[in-house]
C-alpha positions as CSV (number, residue, x, y, z in Angstrom):
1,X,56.6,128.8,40.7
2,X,54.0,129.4,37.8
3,X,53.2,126.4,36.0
4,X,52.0,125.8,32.2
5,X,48.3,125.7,32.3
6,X,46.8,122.5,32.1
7,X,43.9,121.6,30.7
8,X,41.4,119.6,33.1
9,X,40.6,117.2,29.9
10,X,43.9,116.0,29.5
11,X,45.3,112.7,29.6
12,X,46.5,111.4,33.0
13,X,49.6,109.2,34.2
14,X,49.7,108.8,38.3
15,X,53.2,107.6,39.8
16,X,53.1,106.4,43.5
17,X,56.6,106.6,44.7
18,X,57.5,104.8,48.1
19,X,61.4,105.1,49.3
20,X,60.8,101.2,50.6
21,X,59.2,99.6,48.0
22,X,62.7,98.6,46.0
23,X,63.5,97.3,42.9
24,X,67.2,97.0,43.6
25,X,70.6,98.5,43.6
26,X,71.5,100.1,40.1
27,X,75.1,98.8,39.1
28,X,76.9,101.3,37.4
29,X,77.5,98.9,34.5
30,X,74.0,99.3,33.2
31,X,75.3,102.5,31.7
32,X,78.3,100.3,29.3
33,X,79.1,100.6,25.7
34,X,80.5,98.3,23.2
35,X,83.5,98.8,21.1
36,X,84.3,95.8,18.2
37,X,86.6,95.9,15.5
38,X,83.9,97.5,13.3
39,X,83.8,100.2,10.1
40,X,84.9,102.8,12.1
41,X,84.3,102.5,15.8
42,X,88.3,101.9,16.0
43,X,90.0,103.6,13.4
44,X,88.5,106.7,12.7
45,X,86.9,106.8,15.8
46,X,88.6,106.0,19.1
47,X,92.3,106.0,17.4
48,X,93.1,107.9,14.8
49,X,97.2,108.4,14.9
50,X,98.3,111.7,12.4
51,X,95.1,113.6,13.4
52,X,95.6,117.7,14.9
53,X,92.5,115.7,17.6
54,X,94.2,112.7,18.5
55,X,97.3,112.9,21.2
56,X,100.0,111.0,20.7
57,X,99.6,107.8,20.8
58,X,96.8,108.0,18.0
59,X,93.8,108.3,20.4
60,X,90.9,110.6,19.6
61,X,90.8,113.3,22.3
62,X,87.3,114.4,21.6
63,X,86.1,111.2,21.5
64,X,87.2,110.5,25.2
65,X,85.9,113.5,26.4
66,X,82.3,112.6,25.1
67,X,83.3,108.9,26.7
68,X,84.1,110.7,29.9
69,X,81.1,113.1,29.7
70,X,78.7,109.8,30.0
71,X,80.4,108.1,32.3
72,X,81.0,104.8,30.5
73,X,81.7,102.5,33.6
74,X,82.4,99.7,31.1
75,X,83.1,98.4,27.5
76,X,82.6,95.6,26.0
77,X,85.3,94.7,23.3
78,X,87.3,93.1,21.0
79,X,83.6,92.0,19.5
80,X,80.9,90.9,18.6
81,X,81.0,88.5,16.0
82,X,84.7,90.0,15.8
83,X,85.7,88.0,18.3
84,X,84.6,84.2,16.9
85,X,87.4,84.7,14.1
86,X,90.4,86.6,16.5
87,X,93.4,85.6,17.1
88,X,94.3,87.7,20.1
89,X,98.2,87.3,19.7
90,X,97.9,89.2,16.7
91,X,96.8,92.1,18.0
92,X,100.2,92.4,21.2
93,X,104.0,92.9,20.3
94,X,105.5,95.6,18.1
95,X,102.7,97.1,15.3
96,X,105.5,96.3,12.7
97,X,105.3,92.6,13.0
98,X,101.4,92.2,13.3
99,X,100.0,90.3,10.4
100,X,97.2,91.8,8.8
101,X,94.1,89.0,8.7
102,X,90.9,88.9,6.6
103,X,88.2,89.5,9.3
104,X,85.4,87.5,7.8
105,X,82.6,89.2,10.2
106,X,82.6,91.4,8.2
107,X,84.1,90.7,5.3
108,X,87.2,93.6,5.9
109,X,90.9,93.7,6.5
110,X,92.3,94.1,10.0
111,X,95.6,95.6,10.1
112,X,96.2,94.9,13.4
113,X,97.6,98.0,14.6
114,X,95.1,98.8,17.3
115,X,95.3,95.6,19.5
116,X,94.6,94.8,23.2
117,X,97.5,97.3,24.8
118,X,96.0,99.7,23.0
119,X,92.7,99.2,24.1
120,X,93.7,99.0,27.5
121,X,95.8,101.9,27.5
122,X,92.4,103.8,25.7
123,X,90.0,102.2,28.6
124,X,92.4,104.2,31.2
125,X,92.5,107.4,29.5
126,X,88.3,107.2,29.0
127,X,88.3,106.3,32.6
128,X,86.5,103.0,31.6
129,X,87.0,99.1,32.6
130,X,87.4,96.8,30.1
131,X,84.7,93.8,29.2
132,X,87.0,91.4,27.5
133,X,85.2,88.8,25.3
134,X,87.4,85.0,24.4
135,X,87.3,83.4,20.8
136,X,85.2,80.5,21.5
137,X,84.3,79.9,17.8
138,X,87.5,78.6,16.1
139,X,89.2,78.8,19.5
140,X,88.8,77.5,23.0
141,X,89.7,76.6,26.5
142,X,93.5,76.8,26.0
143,X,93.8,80.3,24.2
144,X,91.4,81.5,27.1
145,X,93.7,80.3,29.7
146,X,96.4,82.3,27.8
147,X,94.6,85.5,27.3
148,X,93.8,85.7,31.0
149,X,98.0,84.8,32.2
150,X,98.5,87.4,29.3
151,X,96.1,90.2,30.6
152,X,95.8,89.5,34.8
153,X,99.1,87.3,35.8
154,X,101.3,90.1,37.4
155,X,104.8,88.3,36.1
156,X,106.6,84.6,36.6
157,X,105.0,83.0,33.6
158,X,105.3,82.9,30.0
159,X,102.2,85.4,28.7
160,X,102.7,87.5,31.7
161,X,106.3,88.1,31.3
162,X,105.2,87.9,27.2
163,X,103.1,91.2,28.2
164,X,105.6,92.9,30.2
165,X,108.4,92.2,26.7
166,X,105.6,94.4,24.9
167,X,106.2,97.5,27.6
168,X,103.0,96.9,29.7
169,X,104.5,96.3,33.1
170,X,101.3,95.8,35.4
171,X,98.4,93.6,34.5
172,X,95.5,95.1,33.0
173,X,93.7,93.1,35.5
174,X,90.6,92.8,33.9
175,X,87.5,91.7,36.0
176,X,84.5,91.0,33.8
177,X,84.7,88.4,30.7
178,X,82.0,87.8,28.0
179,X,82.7,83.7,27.0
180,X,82.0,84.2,23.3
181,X,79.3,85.7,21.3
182,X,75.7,85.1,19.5
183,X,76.8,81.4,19.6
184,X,73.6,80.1,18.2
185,X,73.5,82.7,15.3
186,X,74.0,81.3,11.7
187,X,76.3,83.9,11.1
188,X,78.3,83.7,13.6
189,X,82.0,82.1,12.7
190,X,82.0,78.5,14.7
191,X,78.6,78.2,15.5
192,X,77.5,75.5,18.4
193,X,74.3,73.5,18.9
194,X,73.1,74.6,23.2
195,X,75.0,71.1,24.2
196,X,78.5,72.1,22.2
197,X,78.1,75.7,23.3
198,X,77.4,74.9,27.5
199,X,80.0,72.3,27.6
200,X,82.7,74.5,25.9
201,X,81.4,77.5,28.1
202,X,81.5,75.2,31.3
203,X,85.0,74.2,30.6
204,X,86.4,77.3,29.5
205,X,85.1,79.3,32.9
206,X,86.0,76.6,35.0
207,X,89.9,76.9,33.5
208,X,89.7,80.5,34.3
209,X,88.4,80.6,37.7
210,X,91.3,78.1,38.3
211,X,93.4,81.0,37.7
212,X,91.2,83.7,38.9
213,X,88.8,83.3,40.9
214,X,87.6,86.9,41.4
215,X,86.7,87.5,37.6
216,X,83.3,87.0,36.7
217,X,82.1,85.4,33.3
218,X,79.3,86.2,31.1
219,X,77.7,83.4,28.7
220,X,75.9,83.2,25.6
221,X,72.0,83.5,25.9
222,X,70.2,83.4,22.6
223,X,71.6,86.2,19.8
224,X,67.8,87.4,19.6
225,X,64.2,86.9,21.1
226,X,62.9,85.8,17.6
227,X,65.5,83.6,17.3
228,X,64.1,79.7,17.0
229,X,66.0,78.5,19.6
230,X,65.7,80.7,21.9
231,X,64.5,79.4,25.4
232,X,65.3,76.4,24.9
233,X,68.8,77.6,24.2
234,X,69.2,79.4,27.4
235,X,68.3,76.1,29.4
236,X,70.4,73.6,27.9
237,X,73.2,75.9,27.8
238,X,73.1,76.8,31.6
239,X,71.9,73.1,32.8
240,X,75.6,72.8,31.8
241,X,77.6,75.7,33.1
242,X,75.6,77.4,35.7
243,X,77.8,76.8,38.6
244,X,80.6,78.6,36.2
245,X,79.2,81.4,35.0
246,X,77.8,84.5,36.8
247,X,75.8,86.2,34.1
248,X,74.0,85.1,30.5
249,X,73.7,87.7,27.9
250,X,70.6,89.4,26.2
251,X,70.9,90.7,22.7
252,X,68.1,93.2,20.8
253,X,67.8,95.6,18.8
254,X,65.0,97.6,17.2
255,X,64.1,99.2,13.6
256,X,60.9,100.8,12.5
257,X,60.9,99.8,8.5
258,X,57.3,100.3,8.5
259,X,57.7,103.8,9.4
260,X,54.8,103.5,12.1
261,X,56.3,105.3,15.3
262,X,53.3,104.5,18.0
263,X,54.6,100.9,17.2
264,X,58.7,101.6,17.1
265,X,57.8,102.9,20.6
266,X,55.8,100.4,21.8
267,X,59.1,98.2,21.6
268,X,60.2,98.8,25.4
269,X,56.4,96.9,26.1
270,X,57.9,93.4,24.4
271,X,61.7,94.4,25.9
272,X,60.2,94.0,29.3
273,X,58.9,90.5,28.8
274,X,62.0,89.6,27.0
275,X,63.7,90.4,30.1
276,X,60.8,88.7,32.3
277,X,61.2,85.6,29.8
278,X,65.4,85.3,31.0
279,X,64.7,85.8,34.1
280,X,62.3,82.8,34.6
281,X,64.5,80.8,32.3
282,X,67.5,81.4,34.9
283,X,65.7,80.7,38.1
284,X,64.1,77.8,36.7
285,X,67.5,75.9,36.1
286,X,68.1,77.1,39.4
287,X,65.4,75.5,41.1
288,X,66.3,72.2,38.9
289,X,70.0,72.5,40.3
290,X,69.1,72.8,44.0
291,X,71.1,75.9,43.8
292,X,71.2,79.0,45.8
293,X,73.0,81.4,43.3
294,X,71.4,83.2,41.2
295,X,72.3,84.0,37.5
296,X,71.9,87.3,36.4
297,X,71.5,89.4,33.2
298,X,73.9,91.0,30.9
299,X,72.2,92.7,27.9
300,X,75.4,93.5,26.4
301,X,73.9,94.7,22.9
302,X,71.3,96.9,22.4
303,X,70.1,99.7,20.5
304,X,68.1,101.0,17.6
305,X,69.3,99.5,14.6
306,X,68.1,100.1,10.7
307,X,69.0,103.4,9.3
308,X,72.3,102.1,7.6
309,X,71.5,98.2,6.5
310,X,70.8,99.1,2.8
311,X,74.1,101.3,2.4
312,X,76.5,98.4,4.0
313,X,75.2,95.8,1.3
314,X,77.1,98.3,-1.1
315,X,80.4,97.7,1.0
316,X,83.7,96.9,-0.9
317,X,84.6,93.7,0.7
318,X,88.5,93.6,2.1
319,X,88.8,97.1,2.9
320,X,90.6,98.6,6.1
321,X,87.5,100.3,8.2
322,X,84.9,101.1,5.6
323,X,82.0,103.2,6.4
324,X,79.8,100.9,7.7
325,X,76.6,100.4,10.3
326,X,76.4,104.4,10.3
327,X,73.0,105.0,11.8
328,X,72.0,108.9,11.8
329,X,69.8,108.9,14.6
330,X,66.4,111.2,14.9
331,X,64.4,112.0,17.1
332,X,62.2,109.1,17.6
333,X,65.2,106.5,18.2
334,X,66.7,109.3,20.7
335,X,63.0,108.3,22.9
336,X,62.9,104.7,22.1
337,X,66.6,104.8,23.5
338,X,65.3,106.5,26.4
339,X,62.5,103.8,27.1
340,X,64.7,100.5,27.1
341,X,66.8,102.5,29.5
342,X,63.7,102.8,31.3
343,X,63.6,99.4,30.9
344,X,66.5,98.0,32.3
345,X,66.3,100.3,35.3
346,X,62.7,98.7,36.2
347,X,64.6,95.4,36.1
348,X,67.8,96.7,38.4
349,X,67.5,93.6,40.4
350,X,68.3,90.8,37.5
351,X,69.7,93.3,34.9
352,X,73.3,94.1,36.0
353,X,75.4,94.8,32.9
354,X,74.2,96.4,29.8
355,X,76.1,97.6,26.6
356,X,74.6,100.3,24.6
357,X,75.9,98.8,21.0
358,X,78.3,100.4,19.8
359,X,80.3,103.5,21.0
360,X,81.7,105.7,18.4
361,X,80.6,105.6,14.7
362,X,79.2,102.2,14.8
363,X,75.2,102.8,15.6
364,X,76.8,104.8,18.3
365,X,76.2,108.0,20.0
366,X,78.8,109.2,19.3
367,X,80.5,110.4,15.5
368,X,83.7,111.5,13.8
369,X,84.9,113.1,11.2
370,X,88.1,111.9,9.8
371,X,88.9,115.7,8.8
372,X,86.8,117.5,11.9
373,X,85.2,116.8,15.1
374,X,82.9,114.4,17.2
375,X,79.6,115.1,17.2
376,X,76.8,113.8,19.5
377,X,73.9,112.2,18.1
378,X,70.1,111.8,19.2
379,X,71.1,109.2,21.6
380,X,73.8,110.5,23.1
381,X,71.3,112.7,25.5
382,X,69.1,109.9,27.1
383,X,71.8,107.8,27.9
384,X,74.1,110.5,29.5
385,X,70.7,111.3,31.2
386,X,70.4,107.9,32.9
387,X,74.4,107.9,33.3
388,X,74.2,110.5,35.3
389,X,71.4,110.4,37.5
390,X,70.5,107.1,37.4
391,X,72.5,105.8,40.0
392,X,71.3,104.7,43.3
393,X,68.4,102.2,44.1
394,X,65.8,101.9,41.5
395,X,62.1,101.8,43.2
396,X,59.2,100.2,42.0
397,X,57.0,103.1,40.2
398,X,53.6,102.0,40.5
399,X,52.0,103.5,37.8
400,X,48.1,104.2,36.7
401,X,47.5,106.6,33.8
402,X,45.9,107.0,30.5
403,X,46.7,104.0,27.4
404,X,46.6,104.1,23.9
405,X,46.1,101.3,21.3
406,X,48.6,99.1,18.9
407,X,48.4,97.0,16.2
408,X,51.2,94.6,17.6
409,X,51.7,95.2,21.1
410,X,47.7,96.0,21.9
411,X,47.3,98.9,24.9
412,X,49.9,100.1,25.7
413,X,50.5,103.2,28.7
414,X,50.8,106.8,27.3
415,X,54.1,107.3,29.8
416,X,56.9,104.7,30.3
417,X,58.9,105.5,33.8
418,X,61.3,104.6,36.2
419,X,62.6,106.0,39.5
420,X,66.1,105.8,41.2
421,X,66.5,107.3,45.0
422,X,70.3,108.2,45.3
423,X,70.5,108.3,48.8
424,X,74.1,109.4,49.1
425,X,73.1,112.4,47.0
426,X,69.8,112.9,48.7
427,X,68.2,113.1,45.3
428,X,65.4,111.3,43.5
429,X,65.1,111.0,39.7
430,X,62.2,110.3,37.6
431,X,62.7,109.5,34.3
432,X,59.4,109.6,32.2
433,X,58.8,109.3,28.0
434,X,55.7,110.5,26.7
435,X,54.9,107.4,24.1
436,X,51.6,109.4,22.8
437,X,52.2,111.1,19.5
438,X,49.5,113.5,20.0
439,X,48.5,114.6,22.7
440,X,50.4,115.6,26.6
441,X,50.0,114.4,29.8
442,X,49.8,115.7,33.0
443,X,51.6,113.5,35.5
444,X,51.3,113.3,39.2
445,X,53.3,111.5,41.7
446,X,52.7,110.9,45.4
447,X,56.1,112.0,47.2
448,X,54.6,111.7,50.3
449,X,57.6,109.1,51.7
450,X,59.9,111.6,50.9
451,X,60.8,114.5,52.7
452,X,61.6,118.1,52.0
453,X,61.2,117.5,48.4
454,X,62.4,120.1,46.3
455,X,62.9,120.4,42.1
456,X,66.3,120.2,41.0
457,X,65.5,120.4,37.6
458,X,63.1,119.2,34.9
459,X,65.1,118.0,31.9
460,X,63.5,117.6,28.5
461,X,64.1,116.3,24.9
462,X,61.5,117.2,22.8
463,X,61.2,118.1,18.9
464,X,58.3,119.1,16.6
465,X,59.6,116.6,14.2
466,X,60.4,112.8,14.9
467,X,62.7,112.4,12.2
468,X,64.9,115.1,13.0
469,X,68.5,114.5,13.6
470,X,71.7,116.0,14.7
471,X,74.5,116.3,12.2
472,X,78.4,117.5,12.1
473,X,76.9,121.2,11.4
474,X,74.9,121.1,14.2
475,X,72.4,120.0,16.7
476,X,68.7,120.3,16.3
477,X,67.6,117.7,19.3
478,X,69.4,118.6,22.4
479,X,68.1,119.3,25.9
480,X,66.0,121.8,27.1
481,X,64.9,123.2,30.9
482,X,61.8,122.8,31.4
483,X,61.4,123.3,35.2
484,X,58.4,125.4,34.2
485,X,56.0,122.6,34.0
486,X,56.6,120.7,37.4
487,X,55.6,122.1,40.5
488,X,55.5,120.5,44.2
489,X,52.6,121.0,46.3
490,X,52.3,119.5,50.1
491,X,53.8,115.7,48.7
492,X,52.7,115.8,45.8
493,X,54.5,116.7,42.2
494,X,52.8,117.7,39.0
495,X,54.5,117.7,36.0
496,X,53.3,118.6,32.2
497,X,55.0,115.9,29.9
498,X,54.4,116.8,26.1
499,X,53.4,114.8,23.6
500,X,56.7,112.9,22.1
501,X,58.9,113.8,24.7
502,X,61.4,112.3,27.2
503,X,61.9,113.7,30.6
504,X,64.5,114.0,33.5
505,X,62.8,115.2,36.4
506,X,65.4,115.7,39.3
507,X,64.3,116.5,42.7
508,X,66.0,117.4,46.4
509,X,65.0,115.2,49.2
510,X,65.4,114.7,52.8
């Protein structure tokens, strides 16, 4: 196989790959999404009844065939700060007596005509699971008791038989439960101090388990790194509910205002410490407890965020699903994407749940057009990347290369990159970004505990400009073969990453 020339000057990123040197287990849920009541991630984007695309019961069938494309294991929903103000009941029983509600999130009308059922009925035709999140802001322990007889209690008792009145005859059964959301945020609708959030969160979980034991709960970390309280949040909320909860949740997302790109993709560099920082939080209320569990991580909101924040300050309030939090994705987000993916796959061991935030139309990778298709964004292309071939066990990449300075985040390396062995498959995947704006990098890696290596493919996003972006006439980032510039030799792979780019490298092994 002839490879692109490289030049014996240029900059240098070394990967030494060992089959027993393990990170841990990916869990398919790494790959989630998030869909909240939300402009229009709901209607407009996953239900849409009247439209020639939807079938017919109103759901988009476009949109689930992007949903199925990524393999979505999981999704996150009703909200979101949605959830703080919902009244859950609202959303069951016949469409025609559902009140509509001011939803003071943000600040529109919720008809009420998409509800849980729905959603449920949507998860199954995605070929999804459901992550269902409780109202612990102006609710509590009582009305999550009642949404878990509603949604898992096969029949015998009121909410269970209530479900099967509304035609739903089996239990949605739902497994994986977030207990509120951004409870320290000063936004968010029934805010707690740590104490009133871990005691509510302690009680709450502890009711449910009572009634099923084999779901697992999810509680509020901090709503941000830069938020004041965080640390000091995470502890006091888990000194009181750790023996409830199975998971606390990371939130972050990432803009680049100050239109300086080396620094936008330098954010995966202060992602993996906030994910360090958790981690350490976690095991040091374990070692206070005595305990042997461990808690893990849920980073159930993520993504680039910015594009859209000036338009939604224009919203109309009290509207039904305005136009709102519609990121258009280039180019650069589409790698910075890429990286936290990276990210969280380094960090397979702690980090078991993760929700790209949101789905459809909503910072998503995924648009609509109320008169015409779905379209896939920038982002929709790393993350069906690491959907796809990102499953397995992740291994540690130790890593020596070539760095590059920043004002914020000092040196940082020129290539960001994880590996996952899928052992069933008999394959090995390198995902690599390219960070430096201006120049390529020749990567090696030592294959030497693999066997009968062969290249698959070599996957690459790449554009000439960073602010380019896909649109509902078109796409001008998509993926490109480039098997061209990787070549084994005798254990040992060479690959030709280009400046700005993010790259799949699939190999064959024994």
């Amino acid at each position: 196989m002839k490879l692109e020339r490289l030049d014996s000057l240029m900059k240098q990123a070394k990967l030494h790959i060992d089959r027993h040197f393990q990170v841990g287990e990916v869990d398919k849920r790494i790959f989630g999404s998030f869909i909240e009541h939300l402009g229009r991630a709901v209607y407009g984007g996953i239900y849409q009844p009247g439209s020639p695309l939807s079938d017919k019961e109103g759901m988009r069938k476009d949109v689930m065939e992007l949903v199925r494309q990524l393999q979505v294991p999981v999704v996150r929903y009703p909200g979101g700060n949605f959830v703080s103000c919902f009244h859950w009941e609202d959303s069951v029983g016949p469409k025609e007596l559902r009140p509509a509600r001011p939803e003071l999130a943000w600040f529109a009308i919720e008809t009420n005509e998409f509800g849980l059922n729905e959603f449920a009925d949507w998860a199954k035709k995605a070929e999804t699971e459901i992550m269902m999140a409780v109202n612990l802001g102006t609710r509590g322990v009582d009305d999550a008791k009642n949404l878990l007889e509603y949604c898992n209690l096969p029949k015998g008792t009121y909410y269970s038989d209530l479900r099967r009145s509304h035609g739903v005859e089996q239990p949605h059964d739902i497994k994986l439960w977030c207990l509120g959301n951004e409870m320290d945020g000063p936004w968010e609708i029934g805010r707690k101090t740590p104490y009133e959030y871990g005691r509510l969160a302690a009680e709450t979980g502890r009711v449910m388990k009572m009634m099923c034991p084999e779901i697992e709960l999810v509680a509020c970390g901090s709503s941000l790194w830069t938020m004041p309280t965080f640390g000091v949040w995470e502890s006091d909320v888990l000194k009181e509910c750790y023996d409830v909860v199975d998971y606390i949740s990371m939130h972050q997302y990432y803009d680049n205002y100050d239109n300086d790109t080396a620094e936008f993709l330098a954010n995966s560099t202060a992602m993996d410490r906030f994910i360090s920082q958790v981690v350490s939080l976690c095991d040091a209320e374990q070692a206070k407890q005595r305990s042997s569990k461990k808690i893990n991580l849920s980073f159930d909101e993520w993504n680039v965020w910015y594009h859209s924040k000036k338009a939604d300050k224009k919203i109309e309030r009290w509207t039904k699903a305005p136009r709102q939090l519609e990121d258009i994705y280039n180019f650069e987000d589409a790698l910075l994407v890429g990286e936290m993916l990276i990210t969280m796959l380094r960090h397979a061991d702690r980090v078991k749940i993760a929700c790209l935030a949101q789905l459809v139309n909503v910072i998503a990778p995924i648009m609509t057009e109320a008169d015409g298709g779905a379209w896939r964004q920038t982002i929709f292309y790393p993350f069906l990347h690491a959907s796809l071939y990102g499953r397995g066990v992740s291994l540690l990449p130790v890593m020596s290369g070539t760095r590059h300075a920043t004002a914020k985040h000092g040196e940082i390396t020129d290539v960001e990159s994880a590996v996952v062995y899928n052992e069933e498959k008999q394959e090995l995947t390198i995902f690599a970004v390219n960070r430096n704006l201006e120049e390529d990098v020749e990567l090696t890696a030592d294959l030497r505990s693999f066997e009968g290596c062969r290249l698959l493919e070599h996957i690459v996003l790449e554009h000439g400009d960073l602010k380019a972006v896909n649109s509902p006439a078109g796409e001008k980032v998509f993926p490109a073969d480039a098997s061209g510039r990787t070549k084994l030799d005798q254990g040992e792979m060479t690959s030709l990453l280009k400046k700005a780019s993010w790259n799949v490298i699939r190999l064959g092994v024994r």
